[in-house]
VOGU-3710 file (C-alpha; in Angstrom, 3 decimals, decimal comma):
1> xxxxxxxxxx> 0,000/0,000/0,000  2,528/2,328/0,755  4,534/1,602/-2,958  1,240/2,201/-4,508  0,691/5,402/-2,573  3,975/6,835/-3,133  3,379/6,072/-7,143  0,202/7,508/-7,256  1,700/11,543/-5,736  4,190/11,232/-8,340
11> xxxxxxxxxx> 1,558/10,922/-10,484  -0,315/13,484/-8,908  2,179/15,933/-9,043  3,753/15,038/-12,402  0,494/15,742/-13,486  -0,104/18,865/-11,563  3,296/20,054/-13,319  2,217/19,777/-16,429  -1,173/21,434/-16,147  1,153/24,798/-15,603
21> xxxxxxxxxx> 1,835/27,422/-17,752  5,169/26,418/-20,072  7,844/28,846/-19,764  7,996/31,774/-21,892  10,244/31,539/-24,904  13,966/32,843/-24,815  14,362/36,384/-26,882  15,458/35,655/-30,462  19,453/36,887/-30,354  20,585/38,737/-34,221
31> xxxxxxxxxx> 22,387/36,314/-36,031  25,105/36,800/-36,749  26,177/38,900/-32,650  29,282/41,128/-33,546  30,461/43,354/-31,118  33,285/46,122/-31,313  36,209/47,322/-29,224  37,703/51,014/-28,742  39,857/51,535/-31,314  42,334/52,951/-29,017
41> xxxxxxxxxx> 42,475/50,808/-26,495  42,439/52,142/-22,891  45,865/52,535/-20,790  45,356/48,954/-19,113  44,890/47,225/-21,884  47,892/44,886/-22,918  48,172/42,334/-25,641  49,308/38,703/-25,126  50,992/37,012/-28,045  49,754/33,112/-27,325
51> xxxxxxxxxx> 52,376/31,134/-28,919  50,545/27,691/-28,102  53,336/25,166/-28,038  50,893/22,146/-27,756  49,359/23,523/-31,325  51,677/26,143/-33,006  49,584/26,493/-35,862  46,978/27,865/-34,460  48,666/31,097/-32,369  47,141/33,633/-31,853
61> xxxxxxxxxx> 46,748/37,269/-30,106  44,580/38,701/-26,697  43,356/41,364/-26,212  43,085/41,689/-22,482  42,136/44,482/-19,862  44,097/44,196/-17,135  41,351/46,412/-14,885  38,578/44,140/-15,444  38,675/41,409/-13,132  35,243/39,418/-14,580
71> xxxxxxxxxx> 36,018/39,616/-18,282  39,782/40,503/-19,058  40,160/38,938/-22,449  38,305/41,000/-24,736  39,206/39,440/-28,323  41,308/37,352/-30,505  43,166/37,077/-33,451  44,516/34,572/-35,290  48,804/34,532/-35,701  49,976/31,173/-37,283
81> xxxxxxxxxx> 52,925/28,932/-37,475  55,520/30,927/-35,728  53,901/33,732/-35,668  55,381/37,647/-34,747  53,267/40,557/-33,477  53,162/44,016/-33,609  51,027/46,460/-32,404  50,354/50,397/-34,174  48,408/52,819/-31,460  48,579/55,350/-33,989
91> xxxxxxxxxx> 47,307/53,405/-36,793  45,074/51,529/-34,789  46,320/47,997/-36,253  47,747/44,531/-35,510  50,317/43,188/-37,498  51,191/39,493/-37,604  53,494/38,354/-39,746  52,620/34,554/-40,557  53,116/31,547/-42,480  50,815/29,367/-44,072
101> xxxxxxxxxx> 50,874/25,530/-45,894  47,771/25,069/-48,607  47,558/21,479/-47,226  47,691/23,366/-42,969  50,556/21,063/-42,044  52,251/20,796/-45,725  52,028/21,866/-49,606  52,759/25,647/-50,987  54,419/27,369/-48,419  53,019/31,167/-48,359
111> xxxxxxxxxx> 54,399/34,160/-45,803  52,474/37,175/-45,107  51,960/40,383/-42,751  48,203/39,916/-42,264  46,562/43,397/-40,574  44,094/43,423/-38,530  41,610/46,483/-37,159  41,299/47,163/-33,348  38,546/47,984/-33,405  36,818/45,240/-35,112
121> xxxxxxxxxx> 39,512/42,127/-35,265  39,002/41,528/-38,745  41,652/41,349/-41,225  42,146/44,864/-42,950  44,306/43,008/-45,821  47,763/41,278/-46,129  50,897/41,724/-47,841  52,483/38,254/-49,396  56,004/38,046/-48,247  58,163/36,609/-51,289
131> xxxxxxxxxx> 60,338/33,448/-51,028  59,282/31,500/-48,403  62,395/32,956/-46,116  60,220/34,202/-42,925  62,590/33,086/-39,812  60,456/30,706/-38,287  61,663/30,416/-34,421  59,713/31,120/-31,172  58,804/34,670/-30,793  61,135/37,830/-30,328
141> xxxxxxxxxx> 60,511/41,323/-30,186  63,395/41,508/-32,789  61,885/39,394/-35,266  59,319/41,444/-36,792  60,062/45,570/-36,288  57,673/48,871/-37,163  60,111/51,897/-38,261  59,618/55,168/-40,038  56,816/56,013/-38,037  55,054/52,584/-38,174
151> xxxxxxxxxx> 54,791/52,978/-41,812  57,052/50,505/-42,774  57,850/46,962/-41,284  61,034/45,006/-41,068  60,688/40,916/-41,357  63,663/38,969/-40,598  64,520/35,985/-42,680  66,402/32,927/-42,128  66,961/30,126/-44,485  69,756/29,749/-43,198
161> xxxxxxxxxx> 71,205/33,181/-44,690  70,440/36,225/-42,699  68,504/39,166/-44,285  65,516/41,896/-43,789  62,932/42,234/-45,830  61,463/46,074/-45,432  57,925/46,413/-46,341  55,985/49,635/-47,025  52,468/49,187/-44,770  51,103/51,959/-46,569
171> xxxxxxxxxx> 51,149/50,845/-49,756  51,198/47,229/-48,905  54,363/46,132/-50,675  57,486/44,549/-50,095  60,254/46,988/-51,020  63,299/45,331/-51,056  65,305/42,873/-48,908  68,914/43,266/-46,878  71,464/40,843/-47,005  72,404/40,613/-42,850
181> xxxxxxxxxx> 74,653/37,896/-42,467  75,949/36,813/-39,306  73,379/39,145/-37,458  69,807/38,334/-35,808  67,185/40,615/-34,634  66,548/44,083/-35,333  65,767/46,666/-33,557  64,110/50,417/-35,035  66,874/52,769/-34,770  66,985/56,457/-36,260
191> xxxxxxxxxx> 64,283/58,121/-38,586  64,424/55,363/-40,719  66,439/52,245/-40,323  67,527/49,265/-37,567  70,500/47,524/-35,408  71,299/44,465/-35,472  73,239/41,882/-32,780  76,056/39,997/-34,420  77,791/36,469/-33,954  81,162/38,213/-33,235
201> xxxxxxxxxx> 79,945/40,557/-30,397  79,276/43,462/-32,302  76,260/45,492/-33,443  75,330/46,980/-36,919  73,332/49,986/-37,160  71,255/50,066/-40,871  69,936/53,534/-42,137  67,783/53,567/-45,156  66,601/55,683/-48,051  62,963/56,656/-48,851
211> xxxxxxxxxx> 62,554/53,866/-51,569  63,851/51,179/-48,583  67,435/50,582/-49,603  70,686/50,789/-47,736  71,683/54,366/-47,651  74,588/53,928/-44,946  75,596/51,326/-42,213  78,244/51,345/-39,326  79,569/48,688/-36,843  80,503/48,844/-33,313
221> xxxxxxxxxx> 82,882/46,140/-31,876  82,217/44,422/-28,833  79,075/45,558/-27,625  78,254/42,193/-25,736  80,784/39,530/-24,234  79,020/36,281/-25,631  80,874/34,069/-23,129  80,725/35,656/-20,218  77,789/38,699/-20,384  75,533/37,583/-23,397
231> xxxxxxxxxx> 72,200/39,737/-23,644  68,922/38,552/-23,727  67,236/38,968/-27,006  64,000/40,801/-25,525  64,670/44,744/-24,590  62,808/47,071/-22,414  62,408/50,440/-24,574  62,679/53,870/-22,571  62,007/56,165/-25,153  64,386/55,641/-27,826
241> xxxxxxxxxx> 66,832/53,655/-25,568  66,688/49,981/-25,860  67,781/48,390/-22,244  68,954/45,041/-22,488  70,132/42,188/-19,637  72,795/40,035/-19,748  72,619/36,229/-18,586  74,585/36,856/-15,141  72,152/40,231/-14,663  74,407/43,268/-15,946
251> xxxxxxxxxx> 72,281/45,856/-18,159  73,356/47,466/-21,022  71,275/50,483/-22,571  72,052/51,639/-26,409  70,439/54,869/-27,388  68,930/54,638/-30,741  67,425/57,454/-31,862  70,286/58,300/-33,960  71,029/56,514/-37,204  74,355/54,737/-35,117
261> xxxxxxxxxx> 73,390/53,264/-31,695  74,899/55,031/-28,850  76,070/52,522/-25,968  75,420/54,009/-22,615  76,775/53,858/-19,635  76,201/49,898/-18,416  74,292/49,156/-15,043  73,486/46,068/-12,816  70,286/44,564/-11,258  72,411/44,198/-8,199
271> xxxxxxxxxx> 72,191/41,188/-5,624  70,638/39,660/-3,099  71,506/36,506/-0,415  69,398/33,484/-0,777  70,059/32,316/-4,653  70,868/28,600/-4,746  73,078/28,744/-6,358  72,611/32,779/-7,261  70,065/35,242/-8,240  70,241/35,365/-12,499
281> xxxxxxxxxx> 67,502/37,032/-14,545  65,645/33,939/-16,225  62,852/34,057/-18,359  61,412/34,551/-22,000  60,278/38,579/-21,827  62,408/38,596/-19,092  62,673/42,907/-18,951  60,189/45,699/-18,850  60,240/49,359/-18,783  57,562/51,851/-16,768
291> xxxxxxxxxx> 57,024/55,739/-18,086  59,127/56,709/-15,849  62,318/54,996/-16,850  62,632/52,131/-14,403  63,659/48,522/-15,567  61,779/45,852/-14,135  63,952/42,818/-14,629  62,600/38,947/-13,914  64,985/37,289/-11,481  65,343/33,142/-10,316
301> xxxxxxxxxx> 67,345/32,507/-7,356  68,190/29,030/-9,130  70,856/31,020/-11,635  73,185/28,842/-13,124  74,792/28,049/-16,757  72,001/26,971/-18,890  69,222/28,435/-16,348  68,464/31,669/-18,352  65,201/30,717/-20,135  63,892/28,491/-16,777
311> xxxxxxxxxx> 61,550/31,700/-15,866  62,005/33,898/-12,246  60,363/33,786/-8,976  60,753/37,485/-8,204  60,973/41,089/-10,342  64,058/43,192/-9,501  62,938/47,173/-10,259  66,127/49,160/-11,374  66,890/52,732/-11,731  69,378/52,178/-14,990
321> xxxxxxxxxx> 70,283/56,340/-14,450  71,079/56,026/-10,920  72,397/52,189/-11,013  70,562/51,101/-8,293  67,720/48,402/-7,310  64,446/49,943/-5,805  62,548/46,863/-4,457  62,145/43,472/-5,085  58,647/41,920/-6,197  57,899/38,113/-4,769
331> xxxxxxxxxx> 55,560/36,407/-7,469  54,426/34,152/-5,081  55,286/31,220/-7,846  57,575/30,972/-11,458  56,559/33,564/-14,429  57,869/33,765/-18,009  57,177/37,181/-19,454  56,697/40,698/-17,928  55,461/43,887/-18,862  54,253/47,046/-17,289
341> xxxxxxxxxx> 50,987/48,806/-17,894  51,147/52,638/-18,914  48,326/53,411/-16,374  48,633/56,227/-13,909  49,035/53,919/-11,716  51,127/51,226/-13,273  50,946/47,567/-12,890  53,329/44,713/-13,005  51,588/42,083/-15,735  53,071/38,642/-15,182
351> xxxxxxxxxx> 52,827/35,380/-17,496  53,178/32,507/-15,393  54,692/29,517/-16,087  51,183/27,338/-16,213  50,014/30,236/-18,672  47,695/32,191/-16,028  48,256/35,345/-16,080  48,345/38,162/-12,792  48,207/41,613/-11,840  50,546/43,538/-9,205
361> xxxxxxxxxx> 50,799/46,755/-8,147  54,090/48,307/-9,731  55,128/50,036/-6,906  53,540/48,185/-3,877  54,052/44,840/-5,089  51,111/43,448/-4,061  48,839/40,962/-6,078  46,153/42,817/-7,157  44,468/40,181/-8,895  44,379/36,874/-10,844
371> xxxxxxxxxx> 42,980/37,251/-14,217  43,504/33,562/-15,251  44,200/31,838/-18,196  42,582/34,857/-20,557  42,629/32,362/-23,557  46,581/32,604/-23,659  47,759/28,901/-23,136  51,609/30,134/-23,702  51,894/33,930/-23,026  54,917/34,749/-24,757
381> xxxxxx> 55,901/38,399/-25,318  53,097/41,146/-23,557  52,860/44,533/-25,303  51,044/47,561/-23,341  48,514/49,319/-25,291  50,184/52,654/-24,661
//
């Protein structure tokens, strides 16, 4: 009796559900929903080059606001196979420069500099990069430079012979291509041309004319000490003043807003006790700059020989002027990249190791907040919107 009792309310109630009122349907939702950004992004905006190790070909770029701790990452775009980024306030463009297989993983091999709107994150157009050259490594700043006031772009090739290939973003052609042998990365120096590292130590500064060609070059001798001081390839950029650190955490600036970079006078991050063995900078963007002209410089207390791309526990903050550290910054875990916001009051944006991504107070160092993954599965170089 009781079985049959308990069935029957079921019943009952089932029943009484049904006799109600369905639900009213949802809204209908436009088809498609497109949405649009700022076109100049605000001052804590940054964007995250995700290099996605576990699926290169399918890199890509966020858009992420630091301030907003419920929905940071505001959009993507697409950078593929290798990809390098650059980012125009004034134009108010992306640039990737990409490469492409007709078959994804294999067939005709095609290199461009796709550009992409901030406002929307569609692809403006692209400009076909000619003989399949693109250097295809893990992201640098150096890779893939704007110059001549972001009208033209410099692509570095490798294959394995060393050149530049300078492209005119305004009319969306390739000018003309610079043999560079011996010499990776470039870096925008004078009104219109580049430096250059070198295997032997040295450093070649590149100016060219107004159709893209070499006009006049110059090399300085033994700018780095590749066995005992070599330089990270990432810089922090004061100004026109590219900051670089070595592997054992001496800093050399190099002012280049001449058409010859200028060495400067070198600093040091300093030291601290506690390293086991020592306190090295380690990392991948392992330097950053604030408006005011402070380095912020990601440090490991496990420095060793071999440790420099193992990532840093703390940030060292450096007056480069002054040669002195400010104040140390305690991650509270391992990070790969830094940068610095260009807020009023700045921030201290760190990629950690497991790709999450958080927020400190520049000056304070405190957390401020976790903003998570933000889409970025391998944050890899972090570029402030101002």
């Amino acid at each position: 009796m009781r079985i049959t009792a308990l069935v029957l309310s079921l019943l009952l109630g089932a029943s009484a559900v049904s006799a109600q009122s369905p639900p009213p349907p949802l809204p209908e939702e436009a088809l498609p929903s497109v949405g649009r950004l700022p076109a100049d992004y605000p001052a804590s905006w940054v964007l995250v080059h995700d290099f996605r190790f576990l699926s290169i070909l399918d890199g890509r770029v966020a858009v992420v606001d630091t301030a907003d701790g419920v929905r940071p990452l505001k959009g993507l775009v697409r950078a593929a196979q290798f990809a390098s980024m650059q980012y125009s306030r004034g134009r108010r463009e992306i640039f990737t420069a990409e490469t492409f297989y007709s078959r994804l993983t294999r067939g005709e091999r095609t290199d461009a500099i796709t550009i992409w709107d901030t406002a929307t994150l569609e692809p403006k157009g692209e400009i076909v990069l000619p003989g399949g050259k693109r250097q295809q490594t893990v992201s640098y700043v150096g890779q893939f430079q704007l110059i001549n006031g972001d009208r033209w772009a410099l692509v570095t090739n490798f294959t394995p012979a060393q050149s530049v290939t300078v492209v005119d973003l305004d009319a969306r052609r390739v000018l003309g291509e610079v043999d560079l042998p011996g010499c990776a990365h470039v870096f925008a120096t004078g009104p219109r041309g580049f430096s250059s590292f070198c295997a032997d130590g040295s450093m070649i500064s590149v100016q060219l004319d107004d159709k893209g060609a070499v006009v006049s070059s110059a090399t300085l001798a033994r700018v780095q000490d590749l066995d005992n001081q070599p330089l990270f390839g990432n810089p922090a950029m004061v100004g026109r003043t590219a900051w670089f650190v070595s592997y054992k955490g001496q800093l050399k600036g190099f002012d280049l807003s001449g058409p010859v970079a200028r060495p400067l006078t070198p600093a040091s991050v300093g030291t601290a006790p506690g390293g086991a063995p020592e306190w090295r900078p380690g990392g991948w963007q392992v330097m950053a700059s604030d408006a005011a002209g402070l380095l912020y410089v990601l440090m490991s207390p496990a420095g060793r020989e071999g440790s420099h791309k193992d990532g840093g526990t703390e940030v060292w903050v450096v007056d480069p002027v002054r040669n002195q550290q400010l104040r140390r910054i305690d991650l509270k875990g391992v990070a790969g990249s830094i940068t610095v916001t260009r807020e009023a009051t700045p921030h201290l944006v760190v990629a950690r190791a497991d790709g999450q991504i958080d927020l400190f107070d520049a000056a304070s160092g405190q957390l401020v907040r976790q903003l998570g993954a933000t889409a970025a599965m391998s944050p890899l170089i972090m570029v402030p919107a101002q």
